[in-house]
C-alpha positions as CSV (number, residue, x, y, z in Angstrom):
1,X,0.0,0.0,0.0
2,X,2.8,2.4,0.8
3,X,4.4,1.9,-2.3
4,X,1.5,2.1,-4.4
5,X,0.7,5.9,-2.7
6,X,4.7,6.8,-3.1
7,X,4.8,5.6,-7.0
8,X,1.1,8.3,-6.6
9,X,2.7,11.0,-5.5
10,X,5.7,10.7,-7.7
11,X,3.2,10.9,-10.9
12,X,1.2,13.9,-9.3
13,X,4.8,15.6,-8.9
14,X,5.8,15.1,-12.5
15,X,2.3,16.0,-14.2
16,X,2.6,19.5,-11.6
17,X,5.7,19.5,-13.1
18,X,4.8,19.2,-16.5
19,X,2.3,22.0,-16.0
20,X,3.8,24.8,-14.2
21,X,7.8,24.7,-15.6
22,X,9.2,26.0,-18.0
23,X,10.0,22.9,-19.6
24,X,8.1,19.5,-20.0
25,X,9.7,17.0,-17.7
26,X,10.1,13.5,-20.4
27,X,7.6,11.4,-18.5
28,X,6.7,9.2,-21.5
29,X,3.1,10.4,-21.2
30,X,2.5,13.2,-23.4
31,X,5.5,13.0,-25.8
32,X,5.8,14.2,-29.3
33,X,4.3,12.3,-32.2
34,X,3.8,13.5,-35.8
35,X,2.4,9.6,-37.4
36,X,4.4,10.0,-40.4
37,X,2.5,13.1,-41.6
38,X,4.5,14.8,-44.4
39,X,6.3,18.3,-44.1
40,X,4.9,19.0,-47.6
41,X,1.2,18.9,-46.2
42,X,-0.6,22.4,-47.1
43,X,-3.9,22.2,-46.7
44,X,-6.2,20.5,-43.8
45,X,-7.6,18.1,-46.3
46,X,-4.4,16.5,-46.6
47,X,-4.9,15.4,-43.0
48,X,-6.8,12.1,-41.8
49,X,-9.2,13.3,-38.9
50,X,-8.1,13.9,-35.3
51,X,-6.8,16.7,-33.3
52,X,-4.0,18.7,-34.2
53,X,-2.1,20.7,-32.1
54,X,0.4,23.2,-33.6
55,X,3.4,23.8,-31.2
56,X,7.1,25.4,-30.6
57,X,10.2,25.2,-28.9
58,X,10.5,27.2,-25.5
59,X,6.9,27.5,-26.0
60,X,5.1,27.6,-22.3
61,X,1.5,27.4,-23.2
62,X,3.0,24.7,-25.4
63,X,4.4,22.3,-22.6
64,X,1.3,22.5,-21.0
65,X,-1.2,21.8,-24.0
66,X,0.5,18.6,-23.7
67,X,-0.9,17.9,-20.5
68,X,-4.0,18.1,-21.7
69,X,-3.6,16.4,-25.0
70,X,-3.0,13.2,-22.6
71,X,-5.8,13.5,-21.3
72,X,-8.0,13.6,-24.4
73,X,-5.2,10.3,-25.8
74,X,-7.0,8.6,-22.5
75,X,-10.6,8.8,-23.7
76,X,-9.9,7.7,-26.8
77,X,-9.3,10.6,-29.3
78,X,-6.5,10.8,-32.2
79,X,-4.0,13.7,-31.2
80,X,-1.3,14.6,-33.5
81,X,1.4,17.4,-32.7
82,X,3.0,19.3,-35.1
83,X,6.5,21.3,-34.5
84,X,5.2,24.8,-36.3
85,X,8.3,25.3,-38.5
86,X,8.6,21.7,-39.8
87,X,4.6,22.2,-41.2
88,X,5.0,26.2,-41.6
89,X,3.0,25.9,-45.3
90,X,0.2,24.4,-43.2
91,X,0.1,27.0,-40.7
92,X,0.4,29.5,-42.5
93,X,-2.4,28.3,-44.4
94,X,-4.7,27.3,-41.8
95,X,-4.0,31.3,-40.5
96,X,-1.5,30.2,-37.6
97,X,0.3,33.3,-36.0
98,X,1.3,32.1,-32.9
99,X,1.5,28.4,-30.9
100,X,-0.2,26.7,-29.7
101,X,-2.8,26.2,-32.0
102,X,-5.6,23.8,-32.4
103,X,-7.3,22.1,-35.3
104,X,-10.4,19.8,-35.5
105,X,-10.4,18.1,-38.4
106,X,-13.5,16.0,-39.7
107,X,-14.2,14.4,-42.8
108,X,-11.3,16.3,-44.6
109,X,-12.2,19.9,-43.0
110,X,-11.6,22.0,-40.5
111,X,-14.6,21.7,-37.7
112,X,-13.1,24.2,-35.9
113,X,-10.1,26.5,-34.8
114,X,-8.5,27.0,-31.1
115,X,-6.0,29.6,-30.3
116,X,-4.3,29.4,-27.5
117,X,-4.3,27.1,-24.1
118,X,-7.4,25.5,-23.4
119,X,-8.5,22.8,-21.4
120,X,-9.2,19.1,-22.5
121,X,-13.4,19.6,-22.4
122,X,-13.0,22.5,-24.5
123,X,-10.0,21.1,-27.2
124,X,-12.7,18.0,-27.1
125,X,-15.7,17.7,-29.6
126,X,-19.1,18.7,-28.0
127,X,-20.4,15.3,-27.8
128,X,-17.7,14.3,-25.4
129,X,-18.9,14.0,-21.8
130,X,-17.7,17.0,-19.7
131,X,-17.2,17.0,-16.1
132,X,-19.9,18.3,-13.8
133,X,-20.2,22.1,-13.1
134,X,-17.5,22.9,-16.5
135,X,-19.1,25.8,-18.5
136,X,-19.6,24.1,-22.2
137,X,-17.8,26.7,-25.1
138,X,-19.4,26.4,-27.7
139,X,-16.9,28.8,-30.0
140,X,-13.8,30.2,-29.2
141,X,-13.2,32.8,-27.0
């Protein structure tokens, strides 16, 4: 029992971590991927559906998206990050100025448009269950 609650706290530490440093701390959870998606990729129809989330070095808002992304990787939905200057045609393109940025892409187009942080129940689709008392966006703010 103690061990289980010491191996606990040690995750809690890291995902504070993870959320309030400067930098991520490698945990394995929330790393990187790009799923063999091609640098040459302009437009959002090029893209299978999923979540995209836009991102750069020495980026804090960044480092903590991530945190979130793992959550929404737990209940089941395709996230995909992209480093901003290896896709820079498809940021530009989709109207990217600054990182992180979000895309929802669905049947070949783009649902919708997040700039910024934002928390997993807003990043998520609207049929996705949210927790209880969590105000429901239905844009962008």
């Amino acid at each position: 029992m103690l061990g289980t609650l010491k191996s606990y706290c040690h995750e809690l530490a890291i995902l504070a971590l993870c959320v309030v440093s400067l930098a991520c701390v490698p945990c394995g959870r929330c790393a990187e991927n790009e799923e063999g998606i091609s640098p040459d990729v302009v437009s959002v129809g090029q893209l299978p559906d999923g979540i995209y989330i836009f991102t750069a070095d020495g980026c804090v808002p960044c480092e903590r998206i991530k945190v979130e992304a793992a959550i929404l990787k737990k209940k089941g939905y395709n996230v995909t990050f992209l480093d901003s200057t290896k896709y820079a045609k498809l940021f530009a393109n989709v109207g990217g100025k600054a990182t992180p940025l979000t895309l929802i892409v669905e049947d070949g187009k783009l649902k919708r448009k997040i700039r910024g942080y934002r928390p997993w129940y807003v990043i998520a689709p609207l049929n996705i269950t949210r927790p209880r008392g969590v105000p429901l966006y239905l844009r962008d703010l």
